[in-house]
N, C-alpha and C positions, 0 to 999 in steps of 0.2 A: 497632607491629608486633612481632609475636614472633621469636624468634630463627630460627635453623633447628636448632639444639640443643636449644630448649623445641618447636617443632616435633613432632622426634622423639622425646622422650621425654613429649609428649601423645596420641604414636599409640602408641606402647608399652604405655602406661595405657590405653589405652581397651581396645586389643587383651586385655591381662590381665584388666579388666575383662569383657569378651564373652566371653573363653574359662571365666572363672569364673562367669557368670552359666550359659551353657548346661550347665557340669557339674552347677553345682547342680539346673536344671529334669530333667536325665539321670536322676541322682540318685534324685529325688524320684520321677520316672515306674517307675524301676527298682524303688524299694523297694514303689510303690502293684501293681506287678506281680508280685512276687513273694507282697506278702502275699495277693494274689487267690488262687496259686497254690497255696498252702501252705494254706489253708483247707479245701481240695478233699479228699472222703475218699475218692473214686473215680476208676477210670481215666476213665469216659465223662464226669465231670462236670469232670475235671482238663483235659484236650484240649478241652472246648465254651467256659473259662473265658479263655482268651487264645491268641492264636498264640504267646507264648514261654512256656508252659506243656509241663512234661513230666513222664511216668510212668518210675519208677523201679520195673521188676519182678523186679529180686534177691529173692530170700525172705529173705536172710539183711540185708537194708538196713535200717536204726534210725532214719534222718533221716526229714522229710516225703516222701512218694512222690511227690509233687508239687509241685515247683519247677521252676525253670527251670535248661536244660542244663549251661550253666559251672556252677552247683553245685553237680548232680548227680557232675560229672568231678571235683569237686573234694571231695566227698565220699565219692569210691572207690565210687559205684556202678557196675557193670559198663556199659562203653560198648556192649555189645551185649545190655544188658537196660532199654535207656531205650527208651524208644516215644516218637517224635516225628513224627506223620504230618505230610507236606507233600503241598500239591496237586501232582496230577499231570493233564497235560494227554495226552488218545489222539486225532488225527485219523483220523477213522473212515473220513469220507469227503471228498476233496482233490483235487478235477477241478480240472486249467486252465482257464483262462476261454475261451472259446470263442465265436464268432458262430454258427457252425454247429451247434452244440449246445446255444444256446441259456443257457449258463451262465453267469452275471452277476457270483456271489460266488464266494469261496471263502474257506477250506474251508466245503465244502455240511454235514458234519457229523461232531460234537464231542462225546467225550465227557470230562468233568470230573471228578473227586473232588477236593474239597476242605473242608476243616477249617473249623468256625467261627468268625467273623469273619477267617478269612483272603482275601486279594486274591490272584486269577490277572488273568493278562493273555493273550488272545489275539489276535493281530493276523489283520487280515481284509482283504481286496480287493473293490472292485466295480469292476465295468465297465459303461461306459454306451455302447452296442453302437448304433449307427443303425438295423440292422437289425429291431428291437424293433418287436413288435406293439402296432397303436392302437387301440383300440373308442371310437368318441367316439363318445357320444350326446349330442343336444340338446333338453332338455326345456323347451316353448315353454309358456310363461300365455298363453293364447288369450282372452283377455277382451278386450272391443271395444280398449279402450286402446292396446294393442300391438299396431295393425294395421301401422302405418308400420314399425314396427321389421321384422314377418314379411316387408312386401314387401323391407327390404331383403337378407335373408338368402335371401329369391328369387332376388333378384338376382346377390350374390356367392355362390351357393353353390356353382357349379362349382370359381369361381376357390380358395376358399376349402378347398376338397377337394382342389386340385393343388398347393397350399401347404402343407398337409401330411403329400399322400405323396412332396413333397421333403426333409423332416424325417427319415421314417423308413420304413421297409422294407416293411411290409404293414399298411395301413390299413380301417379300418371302419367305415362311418357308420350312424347311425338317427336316429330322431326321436319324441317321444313329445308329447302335450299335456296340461294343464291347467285347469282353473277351480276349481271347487268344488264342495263337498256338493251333491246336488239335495235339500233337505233345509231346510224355513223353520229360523232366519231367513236363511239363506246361499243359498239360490236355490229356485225357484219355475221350474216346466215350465209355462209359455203357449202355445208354437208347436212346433212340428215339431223346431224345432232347440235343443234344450233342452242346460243346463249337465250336466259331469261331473265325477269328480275327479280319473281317471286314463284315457287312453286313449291308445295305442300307436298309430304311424302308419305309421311302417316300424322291423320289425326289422332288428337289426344286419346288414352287406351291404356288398359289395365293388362290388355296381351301383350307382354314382353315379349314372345319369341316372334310375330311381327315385328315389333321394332326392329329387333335384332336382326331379320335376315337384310329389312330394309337398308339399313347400314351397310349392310354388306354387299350390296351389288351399287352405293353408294361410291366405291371405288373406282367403277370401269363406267362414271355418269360425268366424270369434272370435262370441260370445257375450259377454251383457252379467247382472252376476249384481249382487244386492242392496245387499253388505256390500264394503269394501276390503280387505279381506285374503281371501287364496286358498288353497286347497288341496294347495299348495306341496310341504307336506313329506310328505305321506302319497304324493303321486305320486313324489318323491325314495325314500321307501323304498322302492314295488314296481319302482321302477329298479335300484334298488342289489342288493336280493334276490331279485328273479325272474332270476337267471342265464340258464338255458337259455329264457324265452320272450322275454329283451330279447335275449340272441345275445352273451352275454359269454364271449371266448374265455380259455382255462385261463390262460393263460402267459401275455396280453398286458397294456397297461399301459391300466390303464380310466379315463376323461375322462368326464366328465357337465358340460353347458354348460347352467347352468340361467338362462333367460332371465325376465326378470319387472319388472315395475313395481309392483308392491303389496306389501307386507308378509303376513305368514303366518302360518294360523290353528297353533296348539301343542297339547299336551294341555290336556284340561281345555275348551276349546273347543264340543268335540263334545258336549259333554251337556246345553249349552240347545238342543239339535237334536234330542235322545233317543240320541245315537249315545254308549253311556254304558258300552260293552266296551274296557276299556284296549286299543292298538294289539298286535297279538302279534308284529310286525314277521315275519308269514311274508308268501308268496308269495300272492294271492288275484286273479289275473289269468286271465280267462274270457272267450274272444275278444276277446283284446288288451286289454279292461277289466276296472278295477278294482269285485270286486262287494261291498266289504263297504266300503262309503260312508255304507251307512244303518244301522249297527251298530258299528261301531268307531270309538272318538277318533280324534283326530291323534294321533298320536306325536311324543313328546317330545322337545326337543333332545337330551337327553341318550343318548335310545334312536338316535336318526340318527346319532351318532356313534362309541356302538358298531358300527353294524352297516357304516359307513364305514371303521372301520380294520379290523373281521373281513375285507372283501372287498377292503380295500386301492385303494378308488378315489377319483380326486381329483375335487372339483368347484371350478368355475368358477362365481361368481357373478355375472352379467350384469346388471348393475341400472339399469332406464333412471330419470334425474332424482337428483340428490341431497337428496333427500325421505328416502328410507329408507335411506341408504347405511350411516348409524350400525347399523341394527338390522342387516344384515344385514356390519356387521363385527365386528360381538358375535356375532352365530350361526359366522362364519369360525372366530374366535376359539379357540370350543368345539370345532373341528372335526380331524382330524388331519392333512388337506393338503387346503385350500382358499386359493382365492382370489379377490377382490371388483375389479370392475372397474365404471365408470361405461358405461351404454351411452345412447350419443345422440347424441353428439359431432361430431365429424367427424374425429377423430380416433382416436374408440372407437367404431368400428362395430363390430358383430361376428364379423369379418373377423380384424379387428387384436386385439380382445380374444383369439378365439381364438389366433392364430399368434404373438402376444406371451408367450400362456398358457403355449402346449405348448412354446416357448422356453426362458421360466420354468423349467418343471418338467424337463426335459431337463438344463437345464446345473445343475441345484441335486440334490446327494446330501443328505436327512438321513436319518440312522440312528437306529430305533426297536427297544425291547427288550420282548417280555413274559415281563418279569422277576419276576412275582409276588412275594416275598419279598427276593427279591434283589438287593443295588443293583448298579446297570450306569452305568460312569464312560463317555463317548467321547472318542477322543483324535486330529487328524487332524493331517498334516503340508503340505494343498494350499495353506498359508498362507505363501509364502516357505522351505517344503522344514522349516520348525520345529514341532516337534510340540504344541499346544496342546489345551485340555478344550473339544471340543466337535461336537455330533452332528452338525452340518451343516457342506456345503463348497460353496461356490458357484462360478462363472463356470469351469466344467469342458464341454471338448469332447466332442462326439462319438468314440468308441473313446479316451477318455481312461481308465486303470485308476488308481482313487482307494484310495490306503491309510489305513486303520481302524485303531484299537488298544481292543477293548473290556476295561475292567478291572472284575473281576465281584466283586465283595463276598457272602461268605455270611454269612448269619443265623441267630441261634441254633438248636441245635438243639430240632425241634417236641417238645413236651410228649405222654407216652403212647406209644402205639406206633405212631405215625403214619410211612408212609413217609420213607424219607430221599433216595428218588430225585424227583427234581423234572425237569420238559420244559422249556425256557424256548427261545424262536426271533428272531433279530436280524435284523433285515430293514430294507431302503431301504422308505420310504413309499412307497406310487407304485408299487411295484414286486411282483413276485410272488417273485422271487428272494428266500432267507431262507438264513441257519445256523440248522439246528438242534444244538442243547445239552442232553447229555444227564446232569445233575448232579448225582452222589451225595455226599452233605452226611455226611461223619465224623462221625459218632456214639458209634460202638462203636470200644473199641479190637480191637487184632489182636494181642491177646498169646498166646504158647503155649497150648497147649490145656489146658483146667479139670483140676484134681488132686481125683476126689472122694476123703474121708476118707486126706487126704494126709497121710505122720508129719510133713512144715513144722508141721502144724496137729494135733499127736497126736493125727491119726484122727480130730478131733472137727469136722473143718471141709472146705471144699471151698476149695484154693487157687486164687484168681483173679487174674490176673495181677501175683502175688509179696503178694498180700495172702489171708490166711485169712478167710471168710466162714463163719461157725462154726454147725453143728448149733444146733437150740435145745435150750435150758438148759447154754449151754455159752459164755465168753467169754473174752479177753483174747486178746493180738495172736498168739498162737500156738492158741486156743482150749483152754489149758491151765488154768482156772477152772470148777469146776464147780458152778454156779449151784443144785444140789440144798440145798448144804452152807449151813446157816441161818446159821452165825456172817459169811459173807460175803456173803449177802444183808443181815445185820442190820445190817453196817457201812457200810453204802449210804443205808441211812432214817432221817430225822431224826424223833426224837421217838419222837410219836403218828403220824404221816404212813404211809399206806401205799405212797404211789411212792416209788419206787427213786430217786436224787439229785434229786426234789421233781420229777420227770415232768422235767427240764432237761436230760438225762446220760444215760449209762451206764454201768451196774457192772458192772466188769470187776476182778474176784480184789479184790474188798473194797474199790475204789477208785472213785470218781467220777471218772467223767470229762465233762467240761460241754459243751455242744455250742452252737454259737452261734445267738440270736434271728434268728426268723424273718423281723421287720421289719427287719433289718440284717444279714449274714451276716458281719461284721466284728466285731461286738460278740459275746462270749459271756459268758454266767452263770461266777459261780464260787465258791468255798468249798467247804470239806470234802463240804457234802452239794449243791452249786451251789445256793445258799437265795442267794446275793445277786446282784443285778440293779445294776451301776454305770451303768445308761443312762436308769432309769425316775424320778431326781428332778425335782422343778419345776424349770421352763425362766424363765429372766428373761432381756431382751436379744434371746430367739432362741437361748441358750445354756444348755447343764447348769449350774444353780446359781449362773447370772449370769456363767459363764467363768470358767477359772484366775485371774484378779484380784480373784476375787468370794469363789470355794472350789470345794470338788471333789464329785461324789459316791461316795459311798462303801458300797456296801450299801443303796442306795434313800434315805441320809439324807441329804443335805446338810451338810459340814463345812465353815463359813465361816471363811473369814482374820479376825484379829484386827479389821480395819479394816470388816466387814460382819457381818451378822446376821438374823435370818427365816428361814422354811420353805427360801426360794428365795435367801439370802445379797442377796435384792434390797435390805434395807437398812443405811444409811450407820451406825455407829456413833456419829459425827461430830455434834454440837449442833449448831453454827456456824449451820443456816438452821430452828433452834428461837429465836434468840437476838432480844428486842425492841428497839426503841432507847435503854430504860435499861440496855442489855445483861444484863437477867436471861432465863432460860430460860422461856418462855413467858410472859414477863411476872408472872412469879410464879402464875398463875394455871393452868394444867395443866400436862399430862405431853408430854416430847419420845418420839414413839414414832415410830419409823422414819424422821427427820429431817423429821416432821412435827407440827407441835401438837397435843394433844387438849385443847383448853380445858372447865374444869372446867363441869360443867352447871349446878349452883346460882352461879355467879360471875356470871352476865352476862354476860362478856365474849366475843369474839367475834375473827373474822378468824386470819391467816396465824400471826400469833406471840400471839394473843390480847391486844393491846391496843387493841381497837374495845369499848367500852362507852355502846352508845344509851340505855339502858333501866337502867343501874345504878342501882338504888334511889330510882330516879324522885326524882331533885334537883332536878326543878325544881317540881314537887309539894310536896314536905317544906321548899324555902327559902323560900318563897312567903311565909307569913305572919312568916317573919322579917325580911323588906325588907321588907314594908308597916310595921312598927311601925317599924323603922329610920328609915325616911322619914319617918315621924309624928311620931317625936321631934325630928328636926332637928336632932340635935347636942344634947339636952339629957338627960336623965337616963336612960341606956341600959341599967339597969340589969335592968327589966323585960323590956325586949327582949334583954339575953344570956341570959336565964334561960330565954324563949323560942325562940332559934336553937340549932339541933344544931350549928352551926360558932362555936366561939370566935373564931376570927379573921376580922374581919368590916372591911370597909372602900369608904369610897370613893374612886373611882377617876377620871379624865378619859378613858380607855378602856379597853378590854379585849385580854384575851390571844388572840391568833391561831396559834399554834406550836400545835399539837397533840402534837408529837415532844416538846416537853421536859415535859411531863406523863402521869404515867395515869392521868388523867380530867379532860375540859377540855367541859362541856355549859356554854352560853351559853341562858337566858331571859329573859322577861318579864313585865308584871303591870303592871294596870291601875290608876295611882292618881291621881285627882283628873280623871277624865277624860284624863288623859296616859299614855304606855308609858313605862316603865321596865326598861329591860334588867339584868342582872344575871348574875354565870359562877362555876360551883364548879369548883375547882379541887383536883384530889388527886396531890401530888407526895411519894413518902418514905412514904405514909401519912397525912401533913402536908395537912386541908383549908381552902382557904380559900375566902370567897365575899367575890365584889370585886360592887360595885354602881358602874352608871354616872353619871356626875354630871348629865350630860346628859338634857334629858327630851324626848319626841316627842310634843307636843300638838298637837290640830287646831285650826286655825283655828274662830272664832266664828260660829255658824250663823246667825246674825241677819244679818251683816253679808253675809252668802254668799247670804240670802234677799233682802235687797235687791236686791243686786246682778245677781241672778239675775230677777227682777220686771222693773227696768228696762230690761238690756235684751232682756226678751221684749218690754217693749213696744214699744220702737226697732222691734224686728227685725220686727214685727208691722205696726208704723205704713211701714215701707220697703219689708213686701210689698206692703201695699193700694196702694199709689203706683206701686209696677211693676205691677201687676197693670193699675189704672185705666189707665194711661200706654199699658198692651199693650193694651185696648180701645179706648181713643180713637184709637189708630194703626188698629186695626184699620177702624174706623166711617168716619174720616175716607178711608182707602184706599178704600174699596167707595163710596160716596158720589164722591167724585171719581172715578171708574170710569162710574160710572151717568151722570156728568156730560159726559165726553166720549164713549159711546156717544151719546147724543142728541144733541148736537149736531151729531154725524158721520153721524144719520142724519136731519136735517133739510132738506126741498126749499126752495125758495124759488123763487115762479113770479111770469111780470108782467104784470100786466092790464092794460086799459084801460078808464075811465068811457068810456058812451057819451053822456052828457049834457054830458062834457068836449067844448069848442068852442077851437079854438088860438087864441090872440089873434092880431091882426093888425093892422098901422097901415101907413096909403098918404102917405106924402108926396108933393107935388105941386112943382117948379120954376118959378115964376112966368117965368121968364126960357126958359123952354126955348118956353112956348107963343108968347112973343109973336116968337122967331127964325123960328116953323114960319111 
């Protein structure tokens, strides 16, 4: 264990450490901002380029006009000639919340200036008032399927409507129905009572017991159509968008209960049907029905969900069986306040879906921005009283008032002359209540008023906020250079070139001055006439000239450190992986060029450091007839045969060399002598060749004795099938033959006669003694 003295002087350390680690990140952010700032050669481009970015508009200031404030102070520019616009926030309009008035948010509306990418904060209120008006519509799929479902919502639908106008203050029901196209392949008119794809049953309406009977004869109206999926979403949009004929009141909080067991036809749909007019999502309802069924798609999720958050209403989605529940929690999904409920249950009647719903949505605030451009942070504290990022706040009462913090980020300013006033409106989902925001984006600055042909700028220029913007053919920072006079145009143009500092600059009183590249506003051109470009050499690594370890560039060249070389310093100076394993440089045989071999082309040789030689002077070719004489002499007068062999030193061996490494060149063959192989290996070490022959020779066995043997036993093996073969018939013959043996005798009578010419024998003996007793 450690002390308590190494302890403390371990948190010390670390402490030292974190405190210098974040100066340095400081540091670095500090100096990446200032050099942003210092780049800028205008007021409006200095102010768009960071919030710690400022305009210095002294006339008489030498430094950059563009830096950041502490510099500015510290450079004796005039502290009341720095221009540093901060947002400023104006409540326009800021009603208390109120029941009786109906006021929800506050403030209702805001107006903004603010500087780009700078962050405003405004904090905002809702109230979730009981009083709040309801328009719940129930759009029912009337296909035979969902008959049991309709009677039950027969059944509860009073209860179900006194549930809740206990929720909230003024309520409103209606009811519309569903099926599909009339339209092959999606249905087909046969009888009286033919499919539709939208038709309204009761508009919206504070008479309950209409509703109620409505529902009720809802049972004996469903329809049976072709196809599984319905026409779902096209009767969702002229809900959503026929305002005034479904009875959708201004201010209240809109509910659609869309009830269904099938899945749903989408765009694209429509057009094996001929219906091949994309959806316009307008209003097209003409006594209570929808009349462009036979002409227009579906519409598209994507269109359903704009025209859901433009009107700000929630749907409920009712789904009897979990068959489809997936697809339509991917349509929820896309949507901006909906929800998927299982209907069947007995638990999810649609009773409980609904009063679970309007629950739901009641006690949940999320805050929604259309912020076009603009990023919009939420921030709420209904989490334990601490304030965290985020747009939604749950399990909130009735007349509970829920605090907001939105923090609004601006964005660059627009390119051209495009407005800098922007609308954007914050609003609860679900809700009609909004702020609106009404945000002018700094653009321009607001320096003193323009000096035309001001003496700052001797008459030649028009002073704009402490900078001279000079007449043409007139330059420098006082517009004191007159661009007529040729010797200072002449000191501008290099050469034969007719631009002025190579089109890079401006000449200003005979001086170039370089302006930086387009594609990096960090980087500038430079030299006398800006003729060199330090940014345009070859890239190696991902980096200029292989990176400071590599070399620099310099004027578009590449100047490599001692230790590199190439266009791009991408290569090593360094031999070391030119080097073979007789440690010479390519094996003697090519050039090391960028720590790579170029093996010479007439050498043969081949591979990484050039010591792969397959094909070198085809040795096995050329020694060929020197081991055959070799062999033929056997040891006797070889004289013939050195005069014949290209290698002096000639031997045999009990085997051959296998190391490849201690040689440059080690080819092993063969050659056919006296009916045997003969192997044989040249060998080139030093320059030094030798050819070793093997002692050993690889003769085949004698084909005569192989033919025999081969003879016999095919006849074995010939004479042992006929014997199985016979063995297998005779089994066979004998099987079927004793077969035939015992059917017959199994199916033999055997009956028993009598001769009639047979007479029984018979013999009478007679008791001599019996007759003479009678």
């Amino acid at each position: 264990m450690m002390s308590r003295a190494q302890v403390v002087h371990r948190r010390i350390f670390m402490t030292i450490f974190i405190v210098i680690g974040f100066t340095l990140v400081e540091n670095i952010d500090q100096g990446e901002i200032r050099e942003s700032c210092t780049l800028q050669t205008t007021c409006a481009t200095c102010i768009g380029a960071s919030t710690k970015c400022t305009w210095c508009y002294d006339n008489f200031y030498s430094k950059p006009r563009c830096d950041q404030l502490e510099r500015h102070v510290s450079q004796r520019c005039n502290k009341s000639k720095i221009l540093n616009p901060l947002h400023k926030v104006d409540f326009l309009q800021d009603e208390s919340l109120s029941d009786s008035n109906k006021i929800l948010i506050k403030p209702q509306k805001v107006r903004l200036q603010i500087r780009p990418h700078e962050t405003a904060n405004i904090p905002l209120k809702f109230y979730t008032t009981k009083d709040h008006a309801v328009d719940m519509y129930f759009l029912m799929d009337l296909s035979y399927t969902m008959r049991k479902h309709i009677e039950e919502l027969s059944r509860v639908s009073m209860e179900l409507v006194e549930n809740i106008r206990n929720l909230t203050g003024s309520l409103h029901v209606g009811i519309g129905s569903f099926v599909d196209k009339l339209i092959l392949p999606y249905g087909f008119c046969e009888t009286d009572n033919c499919e539709y794809t939208f038709m309204q049953k009761v508009k919206l309406t504070n008479k309950f017991e209409i509703f109620k009977q409505t529902v009720s004869k809802l049972q004996n109206m469903t329809i049976s159509n072709y196809d599984d999926p319905e026409g779902g979403l096209d009767a969702l949009m002229q809900t959503v968008v026929c305002g005034d004929k479904i009875g959708w009141r201004k201010n209240s909080r809109k509910l659609i209960i869309y009830c269904s067991d099938a899945p749903f036809h989408f765009a694209g749909d429509g057009q094996l049907g001929g219906a091949v007019v994309p959806n316009d999502g307008k209003c097209h309802m003409k006594n209570n029905v929808y009349t462009k069924e036979y002409s227009q798609d579906y519409p598209s999720v994507d269109h359903i969900a704009q025209v859901i958050q433009k009107h700000k209403v929630t749907v409920i989605f009712a789904v009897a069986g979990q068959h489809y529940q997936v697809l339509y929690h991917l349509l929820s999904q896309s949507l901006t306040s909906s929800y998927v409920s299982e209907l069947g249950s007995k638990n999810n009647t649609i009773a409980n879906i609904v009063t679970m719903g309007y629950k739901n949505i009641t006690s949940t605030v999320e805050m929604k921005a259309d912020n076009h451009d603009f990023k919009v942070d939420f921030y709420t504290n209904c989490t334990n009283g601490q304030w965290i990022q985020s747009k939604k706040c749950s399990g909130i009462k009735l007349g509970e008032v829920v605090d907001f913090r939105a923090v609004i980020t601006a964005p660059e300013c627009p390119k051209g002359n495009q407005s800098q006033i922007h609308k954007m409106s914050i609003y609860p989902v679900s809700s009609n209540a909004q702020l609106e925001i009404e945000v002018e984006l700094i653009c321009k600055c607001n320096c003193n008023k323009t000096e035309s042909n001001s003496p700052t700028c001797n008459k030649n220029g028009t002073l704009v906020c402490g900078e001279c913007i000079c007449h043409d053919g007139f330059s420098g920072k006082q517009c004191d250079c007159n661009k007529a006079n040729e010797d200072i145009v002449n000191n501008c143009v290099l050469g034969n070139s007719t631009d002025e500092c190579m089109g890079r600059g401006s000449c200003e009183c005979g001086r170039c001055l370089c302006h930086n590249m387009a594609s990096n506003r960090k980087q500038f051109y430079r030299g006398t006439y800006c003729e060199c470009d330090d940014y345009s050499c070859p890239n190696y690594n991902g980096a200029l000239c292989g990176g400071p370890s590599h070399g620099s560039c310099e004027c578009g060249v590449c100047k490599c450190s001692s230790e590199y070389e190439g266009e791009g310093c991408q290569c090593s100076t360094s031999q070391t992986t030119c080097r073979s394993k007789n440690n010479k440089i390519c094996n003697g045989h090519g050039q090391c060029k960028c720590g790579v071999c170029k093996c010479d082309e007439n050498s043969g040789f081949i591979g990484d450091t050039c010591d792969n030689c397959p094909s070198c002077n085809n040795w096995c070719e050329i020694n060929k007839k020197c081991v055959k004489c070799w062999l033929s002499k056997d040891g006797g007068n070889m004289l013939e045969c050195r005069r014949m062999c290209k290698i002096q030193h000639v031997s045999m061996e009990d085997k051959l060399m296998t190391d490849n490494s201690l040689y440059d060149v080690l080819t092993v063959c063969k050659v056919e002598v006296d009916k045997c192989i003969i192997r044989y290996q040249t060998i080139i070490q030093n320059e030094t060749e030798q050819l070793l022959i093997l002692k050993k020779k690889e003769c085949p066995e004698s084909k005569t004795t192989v033919l025999i043997i081969g003879i016999v036993s095919g006849i074995f093996l010939l004479g042992l099938l006929i014997l199985i073969i016979w063995k297998i018939v005779t089994s066979i013959v004998d099987q079927r033959e004793m077969a035939r043996f015992k059917k017959e005798r199994s199916n033999a009578v055997w009956t028993t006669q009598m001769n009639p010419l047979f007479i029984k024998p018979s013999t009478t003996y007679e008791n001599p003694t019996w007759l003479l007793n009678g």
